[in-house]
N, C-alpha and C positions, 0 to 999 in steps of 0.2 A: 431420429433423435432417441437418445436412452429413456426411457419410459421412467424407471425407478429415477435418472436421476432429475426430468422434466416431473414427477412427482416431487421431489426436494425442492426444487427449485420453486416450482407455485407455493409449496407451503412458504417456504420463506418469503419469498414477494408479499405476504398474506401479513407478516409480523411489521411492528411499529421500528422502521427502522433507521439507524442513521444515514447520512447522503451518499456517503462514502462504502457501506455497505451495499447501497441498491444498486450502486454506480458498477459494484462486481457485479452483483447476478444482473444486471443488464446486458455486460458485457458477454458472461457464462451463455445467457438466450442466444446473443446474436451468435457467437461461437457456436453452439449447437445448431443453428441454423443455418449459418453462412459452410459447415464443414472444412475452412481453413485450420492451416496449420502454421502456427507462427515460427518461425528459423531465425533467431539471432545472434550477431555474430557478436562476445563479449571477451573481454579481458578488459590487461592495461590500454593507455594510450599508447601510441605509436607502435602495436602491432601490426597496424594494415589491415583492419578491420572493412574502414568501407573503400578500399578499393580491390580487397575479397569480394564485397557486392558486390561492388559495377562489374567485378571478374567474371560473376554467375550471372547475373543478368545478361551480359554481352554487351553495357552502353555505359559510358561516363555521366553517369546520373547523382552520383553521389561527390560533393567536392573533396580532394586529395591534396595533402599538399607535405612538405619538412614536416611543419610546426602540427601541433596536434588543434584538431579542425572542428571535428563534430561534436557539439556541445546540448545538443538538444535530440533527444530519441525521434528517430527519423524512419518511418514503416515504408515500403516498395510492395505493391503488391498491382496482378493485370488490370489492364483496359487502357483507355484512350489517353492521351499524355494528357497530362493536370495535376498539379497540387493543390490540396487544400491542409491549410495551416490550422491548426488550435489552438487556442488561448489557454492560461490559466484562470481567466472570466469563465470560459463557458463560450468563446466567440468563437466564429470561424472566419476565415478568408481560403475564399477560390482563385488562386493566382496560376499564373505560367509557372512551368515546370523551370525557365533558367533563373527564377527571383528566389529558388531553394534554398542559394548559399548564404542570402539577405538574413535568413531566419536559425539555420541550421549550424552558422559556422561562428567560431571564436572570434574571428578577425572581423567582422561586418556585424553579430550581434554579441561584443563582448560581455561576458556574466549572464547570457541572456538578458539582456537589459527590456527586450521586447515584453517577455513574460511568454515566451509559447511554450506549451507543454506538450505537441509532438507536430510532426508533420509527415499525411500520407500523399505518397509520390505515385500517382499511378502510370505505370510504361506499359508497351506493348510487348515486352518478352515473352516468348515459348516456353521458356523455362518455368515464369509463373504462370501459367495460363493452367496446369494442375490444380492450384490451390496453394501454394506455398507463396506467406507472406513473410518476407525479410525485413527483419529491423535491426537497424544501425545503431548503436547504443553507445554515449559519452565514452570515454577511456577510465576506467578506475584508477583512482590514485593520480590524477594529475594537479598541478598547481591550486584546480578549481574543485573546490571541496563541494561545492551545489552540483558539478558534475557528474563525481561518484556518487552524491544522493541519487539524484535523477535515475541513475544505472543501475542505480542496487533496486530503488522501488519499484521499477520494470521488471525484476527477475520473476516474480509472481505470475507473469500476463508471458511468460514464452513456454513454446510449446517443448522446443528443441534448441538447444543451443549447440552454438559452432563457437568453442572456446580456442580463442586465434591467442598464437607463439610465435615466439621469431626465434631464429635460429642464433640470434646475437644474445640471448636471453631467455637459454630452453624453458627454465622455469624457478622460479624465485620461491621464499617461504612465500610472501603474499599470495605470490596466484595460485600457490597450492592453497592457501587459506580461502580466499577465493571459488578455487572448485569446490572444494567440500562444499562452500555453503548452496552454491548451484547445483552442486551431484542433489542436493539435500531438496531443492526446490524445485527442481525441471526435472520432467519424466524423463529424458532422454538428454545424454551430452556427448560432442565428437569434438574429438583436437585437432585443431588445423594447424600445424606447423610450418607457420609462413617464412619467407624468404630462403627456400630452399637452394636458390643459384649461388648463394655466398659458399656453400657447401660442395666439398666431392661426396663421390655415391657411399665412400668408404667414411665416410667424416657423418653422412645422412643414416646411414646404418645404424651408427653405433649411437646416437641421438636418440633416433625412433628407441631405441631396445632400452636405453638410459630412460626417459618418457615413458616409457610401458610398466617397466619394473616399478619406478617411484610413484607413481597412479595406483598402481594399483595395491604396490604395500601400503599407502596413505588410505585407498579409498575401501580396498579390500574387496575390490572389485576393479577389472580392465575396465577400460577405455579404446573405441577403435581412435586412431592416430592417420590423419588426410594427410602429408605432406604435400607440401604446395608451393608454387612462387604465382602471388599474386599476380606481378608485376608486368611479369615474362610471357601470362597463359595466354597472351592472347595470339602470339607467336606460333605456341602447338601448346593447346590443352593439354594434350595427351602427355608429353613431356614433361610438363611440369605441375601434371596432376591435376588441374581442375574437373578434366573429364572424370575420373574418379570419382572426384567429390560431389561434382552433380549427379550422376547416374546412382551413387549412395543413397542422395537424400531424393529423386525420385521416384527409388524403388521403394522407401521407405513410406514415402508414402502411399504410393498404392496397397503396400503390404500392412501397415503397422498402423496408418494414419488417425485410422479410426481409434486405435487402441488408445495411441498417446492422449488424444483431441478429448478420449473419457476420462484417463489418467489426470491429466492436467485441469480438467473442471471439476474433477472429483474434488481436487484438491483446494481449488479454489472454494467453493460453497462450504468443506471442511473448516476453510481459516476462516468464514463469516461466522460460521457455526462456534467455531471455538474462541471468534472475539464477540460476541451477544453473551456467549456463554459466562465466560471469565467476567464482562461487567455487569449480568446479573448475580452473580456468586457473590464479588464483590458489595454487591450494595445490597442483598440478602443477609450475609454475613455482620452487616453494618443496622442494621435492623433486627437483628436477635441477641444483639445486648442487653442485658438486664434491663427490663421497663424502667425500676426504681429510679438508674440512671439517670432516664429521659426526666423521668417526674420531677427528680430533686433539680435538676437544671430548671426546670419551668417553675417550681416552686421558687427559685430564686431569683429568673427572674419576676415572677409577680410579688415577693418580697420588694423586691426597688417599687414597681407601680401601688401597694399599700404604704410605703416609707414616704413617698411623694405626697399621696392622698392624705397621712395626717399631718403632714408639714404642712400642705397647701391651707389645710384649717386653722394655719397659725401663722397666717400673712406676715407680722411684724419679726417671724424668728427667721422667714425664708430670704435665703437672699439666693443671687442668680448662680454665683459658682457650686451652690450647695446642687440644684437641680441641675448641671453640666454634671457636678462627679456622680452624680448618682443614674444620669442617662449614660454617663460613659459605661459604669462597670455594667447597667443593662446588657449597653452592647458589647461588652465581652462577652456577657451571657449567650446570644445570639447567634457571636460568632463562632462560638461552642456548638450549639443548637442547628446551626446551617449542615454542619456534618452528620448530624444524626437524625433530622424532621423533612419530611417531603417540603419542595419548596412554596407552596402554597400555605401550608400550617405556618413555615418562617415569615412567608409575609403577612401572613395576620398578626405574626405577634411583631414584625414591626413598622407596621400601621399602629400601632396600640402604643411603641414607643413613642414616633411622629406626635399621637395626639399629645401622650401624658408631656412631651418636651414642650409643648405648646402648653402648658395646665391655664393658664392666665387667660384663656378664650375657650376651655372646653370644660366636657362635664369628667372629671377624673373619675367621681364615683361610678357611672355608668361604664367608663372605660375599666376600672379593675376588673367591673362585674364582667362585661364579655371576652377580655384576658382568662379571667378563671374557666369560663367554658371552654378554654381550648387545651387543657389536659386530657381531657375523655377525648377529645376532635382528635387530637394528636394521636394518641393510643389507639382509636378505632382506625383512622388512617393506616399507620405502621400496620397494624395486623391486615390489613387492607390490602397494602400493597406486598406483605410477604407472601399471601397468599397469589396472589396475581405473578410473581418473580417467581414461584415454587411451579405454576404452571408452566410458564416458560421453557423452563430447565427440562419440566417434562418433554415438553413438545421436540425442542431442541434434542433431546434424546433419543427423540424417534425419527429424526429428520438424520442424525447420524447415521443410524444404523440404515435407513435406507439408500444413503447415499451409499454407503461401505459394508454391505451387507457380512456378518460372519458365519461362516459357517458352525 
């Protein structure tokens, strides 16, 4: 494991974080310990996406069909046959590997109506018995807009991507839009230019070179280009490329595996770093507005709790709507105040509203009094917690650079 970035990585484990934050660097430890590489195959639907897998794998493990199928991100990677499903609770289910299409496909869990958020397929393939785990991933752009979310917030979590084409649809504005934001995300991308039997060699030629050109003026960098007929490889690999594309991606692993597998976590602990970052800035920023500010909102509202306190001394002038409009414009005060006072200072001051609304059972004078002490609470607070945000930022500073050392 990388030393500097298993140093990153504890400090951050170390910080107050949120679930979805730790849920990365959990993820980044096992990755760094486990040394897989993740391979996913992405584009639109009805590329032929997963029966590219089951192509590389050697087994129909993945359901294929006309209609566009896989709705749910679906991982393949070695050992003994089993599936295990996961929830969006947090649940899991260890089932038989042929109840996959129960959970994974359009047709049996329409909308994902189940609620799963992925499912790992384990087979006994040669091919991943390396370390290469392949994930299936929804089709972008289909009818099912929770699909393409699903596939887009995957792209973070792949090591390598196999961005699948068809020959009926070399390539669109979209999935050039598309790659960019992948070239932009995953250490490593290869184009698989699927259904190549619809094609002569002379018709396959001029495609590839058509593909190469427009990659690379968009991306300003090549792309290597796999042509392939999914459908066909199992007839002769060799013919119709898969053997290519396998013996590509496991030379790449032997050779490059480690590089990417640093690549790719680097980057991830980066986007935790640069999102703690961005919302302590943020609420730093929202804390070094003018005190006066803060003060004259609290001074008005403790204006309504003294306006209340001398009405209350003149029982026969008060009537009840007077004490409603005057707890109302309180809380607009508040609701002012929630955006600028730690939420502890805002609930004290309204608990302090709670009483004075009640005045007819409490003591109002005592309540204005402990009201007024919480201008200094509030001010020493904010200075409290800027100083505590300003740490941060440091910290986070140096957690960067370790991660991304510069020269």
């Amino acid at each position: 494991m990388s030393s500097p970035l298993l140093l990153a990585l504890r400090r951050l484990e170390a910080l107050d974080l949120q679930p979805s934050h730790r849920e990365v660097l959990e993820e980044v430890r096992s990755r760094l310990s486990r040394g897989r590489l993740y391979v996913a195959a992405v584009g639109e639907f009805k590329r032929g996406k997963s029966t590219l897998l089951n192509a590389l794998v050697g087994s129909l493990v993945l359901p294929t069909g006309a209609l566009p199928l896989t709705n749910v991100i679906t991982l393949l990677e070695h050992g003994e046959p089993g599936l295990t499903v996961t929830f969006r609770d947090g649940s899991t289910r260890d089932l038989p590997i042929d109840q996959l299409q129960s959970f994974v496909s359009e047709d049996l869990n329409p909308g994902n109506r189940l609620q799963v958020r992925w499912a790992l397929v384990r087979c006994p393939s040669p091919f991943l018995q390396g370390g290469l785990v392949l994930v299936d991933t929804p089709g972008f752009e289909s009818l099912h807009s929770s699909q393409t979310q699903e596939a887009r917030e995957y792209l973070p979590r792949i090591d390598l991507a196999l961005f699948a084409l068809s020959v009926d649809s070399p390539m669109s504005a979209r999935e050039m839009a598309l790659l960019k934001d992948l070239s932009s995300t995953v250490p490593e991308v290869i184009l698989v230019l699927n259904k190549i039997d619809f094609l002569s060699r002379d018709e396959l030629d001029r495609m590839i070179r058509y593909l190469s050109s427009a990659v690379k003026r968009e991306l300003s960098r090549p792309l290597p280009v796999f042509p392939v007929s999914a459908r066909l490889s199992h007839q002769d690999p060799f013919a119709w490329g898969l053997a290519a594309l396998r013996e590509h991606l496991s030379s790449t692993l032997k050779s490059q595996g480690t590089r990417i597998q640093l690549s790719a976590n680097e980057r991830r602990l980066l986007s935790v770093v640069g999102s703690i970052s961005a919302s302590a800035s943020v609420e730093l920023d929202s804390l070094r507005q003018p005190v006066q500010v803060l003060k004259d909102r609290i001074d008005r509202f403790l204006s309504g709790v003294e306006e209340l306190r001398l009405r209350r001394s003149d029982a026969e002038a008060l009537v009840m709507k007077d004490v409603d409009s005057l707890v109302a414009r309180m809380d607009r005060e508040l609701d002012r105040l929630r955006r600028d006072l730690p939420d502890l200072v805002v609930q004290r001051l309204l608990d302090q509203a709670r009483r004075i609304s009640a005045s007819s059972r409490g003591d109002m004078a005592r309540a204005a009094e402990e009201a007024m002490d919480l201008k200094s609470a509030a001010q020493d607070r904010l200075e409290e917690r800027g100083r505590e945000l300003t740490h941060l930022l440091r910290q986070l500073e140096e957690i960067e650079r370790e991660i991304s050392p510069r020269d």
